[in-house]
N, C-alpha and C positions, 0 to 999 in steps of 0.2 A: 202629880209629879211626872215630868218626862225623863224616859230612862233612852239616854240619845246614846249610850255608849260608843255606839259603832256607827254612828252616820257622820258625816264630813261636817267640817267645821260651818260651811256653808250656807247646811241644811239648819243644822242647829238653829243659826242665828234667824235664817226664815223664819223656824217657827216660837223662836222665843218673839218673834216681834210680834207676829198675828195674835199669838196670847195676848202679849199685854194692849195690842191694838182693841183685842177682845174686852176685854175688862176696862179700859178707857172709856169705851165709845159703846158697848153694848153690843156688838155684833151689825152695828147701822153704821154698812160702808157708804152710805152718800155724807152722812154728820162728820165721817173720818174723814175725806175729802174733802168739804169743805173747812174742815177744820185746821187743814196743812195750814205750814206755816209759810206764807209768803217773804222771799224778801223783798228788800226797799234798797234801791240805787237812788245815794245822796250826790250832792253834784259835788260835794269834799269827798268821792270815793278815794277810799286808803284801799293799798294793793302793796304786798312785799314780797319778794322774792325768796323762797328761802335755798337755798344751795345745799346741795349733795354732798355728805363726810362719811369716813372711814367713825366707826364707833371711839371713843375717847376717853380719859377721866375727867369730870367737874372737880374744882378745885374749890369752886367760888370767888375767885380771881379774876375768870380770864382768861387764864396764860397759855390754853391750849392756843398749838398755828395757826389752828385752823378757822378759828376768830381775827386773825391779823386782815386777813383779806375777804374778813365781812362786814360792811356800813354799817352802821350803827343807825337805827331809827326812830325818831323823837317821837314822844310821849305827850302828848299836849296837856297846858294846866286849865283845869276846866273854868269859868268864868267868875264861877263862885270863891275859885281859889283866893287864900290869904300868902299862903308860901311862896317865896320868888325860887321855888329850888327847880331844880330840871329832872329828867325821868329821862330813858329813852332803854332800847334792846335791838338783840339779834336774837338771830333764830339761822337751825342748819339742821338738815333730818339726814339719818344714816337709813339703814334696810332692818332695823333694831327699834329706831326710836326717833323721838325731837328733843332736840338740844334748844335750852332756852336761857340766856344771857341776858339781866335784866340790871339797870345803875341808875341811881339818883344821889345827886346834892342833897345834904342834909345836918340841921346843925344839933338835933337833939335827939336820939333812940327813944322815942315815943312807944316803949311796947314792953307787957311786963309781964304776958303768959307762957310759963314751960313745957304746958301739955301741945299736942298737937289735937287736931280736929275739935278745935272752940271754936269762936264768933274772931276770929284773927282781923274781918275787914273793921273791928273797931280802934283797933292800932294801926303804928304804921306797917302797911304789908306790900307786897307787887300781887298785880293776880294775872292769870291767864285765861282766857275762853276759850275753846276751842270747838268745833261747831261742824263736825266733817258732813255730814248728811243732812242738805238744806230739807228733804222731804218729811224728815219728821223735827220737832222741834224738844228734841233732848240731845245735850251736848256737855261736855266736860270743863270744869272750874279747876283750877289748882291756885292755891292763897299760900304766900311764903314770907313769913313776919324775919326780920333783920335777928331775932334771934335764934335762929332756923327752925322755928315750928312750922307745919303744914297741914293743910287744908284739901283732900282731895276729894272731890264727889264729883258724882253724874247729877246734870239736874233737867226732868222731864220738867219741862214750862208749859204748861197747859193753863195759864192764868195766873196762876202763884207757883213760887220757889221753894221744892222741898227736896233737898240735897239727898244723893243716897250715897253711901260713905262704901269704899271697897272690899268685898270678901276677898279670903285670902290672899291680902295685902301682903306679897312675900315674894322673895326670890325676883322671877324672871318680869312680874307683875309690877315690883314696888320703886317707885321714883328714886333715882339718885339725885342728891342735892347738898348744896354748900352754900354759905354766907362768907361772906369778908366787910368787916367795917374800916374804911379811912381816916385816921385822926382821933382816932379816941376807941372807948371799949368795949366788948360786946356787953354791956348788960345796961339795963333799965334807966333812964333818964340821965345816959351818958351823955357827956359834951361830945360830937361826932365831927366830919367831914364829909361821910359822905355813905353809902353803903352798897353791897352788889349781891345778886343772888345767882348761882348758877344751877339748873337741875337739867335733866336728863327725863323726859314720858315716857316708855316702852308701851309700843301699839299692844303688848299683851294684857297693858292695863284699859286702854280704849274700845277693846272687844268686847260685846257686840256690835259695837256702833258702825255704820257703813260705811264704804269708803277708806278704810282702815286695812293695810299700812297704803299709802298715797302713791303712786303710781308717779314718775314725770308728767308734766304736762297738768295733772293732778291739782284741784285749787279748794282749800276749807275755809268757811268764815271764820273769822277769830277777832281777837281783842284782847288789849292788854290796857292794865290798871295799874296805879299807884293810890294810899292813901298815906296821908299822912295828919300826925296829933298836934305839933309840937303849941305848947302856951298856949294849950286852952282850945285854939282853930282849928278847924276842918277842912283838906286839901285834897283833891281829887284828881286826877289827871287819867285822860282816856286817849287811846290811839286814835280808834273812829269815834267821832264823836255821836255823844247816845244823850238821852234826854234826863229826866232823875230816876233812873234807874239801870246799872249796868248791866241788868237783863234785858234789855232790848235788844234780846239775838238777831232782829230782822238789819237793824243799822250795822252789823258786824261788817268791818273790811274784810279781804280777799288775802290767805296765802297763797300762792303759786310755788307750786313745787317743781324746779327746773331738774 
């Protein structure tokens, strides 16, 4: 156990990393090193901008301002897709946190679990990557099913995916978030129109990860997902596109944070 009571946040996070870099890798800094994670620049590089806000409330609407004068950005249907529906989001970071605005067409609420932290990418859900520190390759998942369950884990990818779920998920730490459905009702194999999720990250949930909270100028790999059920089909859509698997953190596009 380390007892860091009194050393800076800084230090903390230095030596929480060398432990677990310790226990990884065995104390063999060349295996560590050669083990980073590389990225990959596709010639469909995706890059978004994200813009600077005043902190706000998620409604799951929308309706904040401060969304009026941010572009909305498409969601691609991956090829395998059966559904003709559309996906797309924004995003806007305050000095608090990231704000994430996510909407898709939709004709049937394909989703029928009330717990939070299940298998939610077996419904219809939106997801988010986020990927601040390319030198190590553990980054943060958030999964947000139409009937606002959520999904939040750190996941170290050292060859397989093994999610680890937040302590003291609470207060200053724990996601804000809201659903709104268009045309029909929140529950389980409704007739819809269409659905929207809004949540809110606090970088106190992101720590210890590097790079956290992002600076101007400042750029994280990320990625954004939809899945969808309806009749049977299976429908995928990814910002950057990734291969059969949405963990392929190395294909993540680019946020830039103005």
């Amino acid at each position: 156990m380390i007892y860091g009571i009194y050393l800076p946040d800084e230090v903390l996070e230095k030596v929480y990393l060398k432990n677990a870099e310790r226990v990884l890798y065995g104390g063999d800094e060349e295996k560590r090193k050669a083990e980073r994670p590389k990225a990959e620049v596709s010639k469909d590089k995706k890059v978004y901008r994200v813009r600077r806000t005043e902190d706000f409330a998620v409604s799951g609407k929308g309706d904040a301002s401060v969304w009026k004068d941010v572009p909305w950005e498409e969601i691609s249907r991956r090829l395998e897709g059966k559904h003709p529906y559309s996906a797309r989001f924004k995003a806007a970071y305050s000095g608090s946190g990231i704000y994430f605005l996510m909407d898709g067409k939709d004709s049937q609420l394909s989703a029928s679990m009330t717990e939070d932290n299940l298998n939610l990418w077996t419904e219809d859900v939106f997801e988010v990557f986020l990927w601040p520190d390319e030198s190590q390759s553990v980054y943060f998942e958030y999964e947000i099913s139409p009937l606002g369950r959520e999904l939040p884990i750190l996941v170290p990818n050292f060859g397989q995916q093994h999610g680890w779920l937040p302590w003291h998920y609470e207060g200053n730490r724990k996601i804000k978030k809201a659903v709104s459905i268009t045309g029909g009702e929140q529950k389980s194999k409704a007739a819809i129109a269409g659905w929207t999720a809004e949540f809110f990250i606090p970088y106190d949930l992101l720590k210890p990860l590097l790079n956290v909270p992002p600076k101007a100028g400042a750029s994280w790999r990320a990625n954004f997902y939809r899945m969808d059920y309806d009749d049977g089909h299976v429908t995928g859509w990814n910002w950057a596109p990734v291969g059969r698997s949405f963990h392929e953190y190395q294909k993540f596009g680019t946020l830039v944070f103005e």
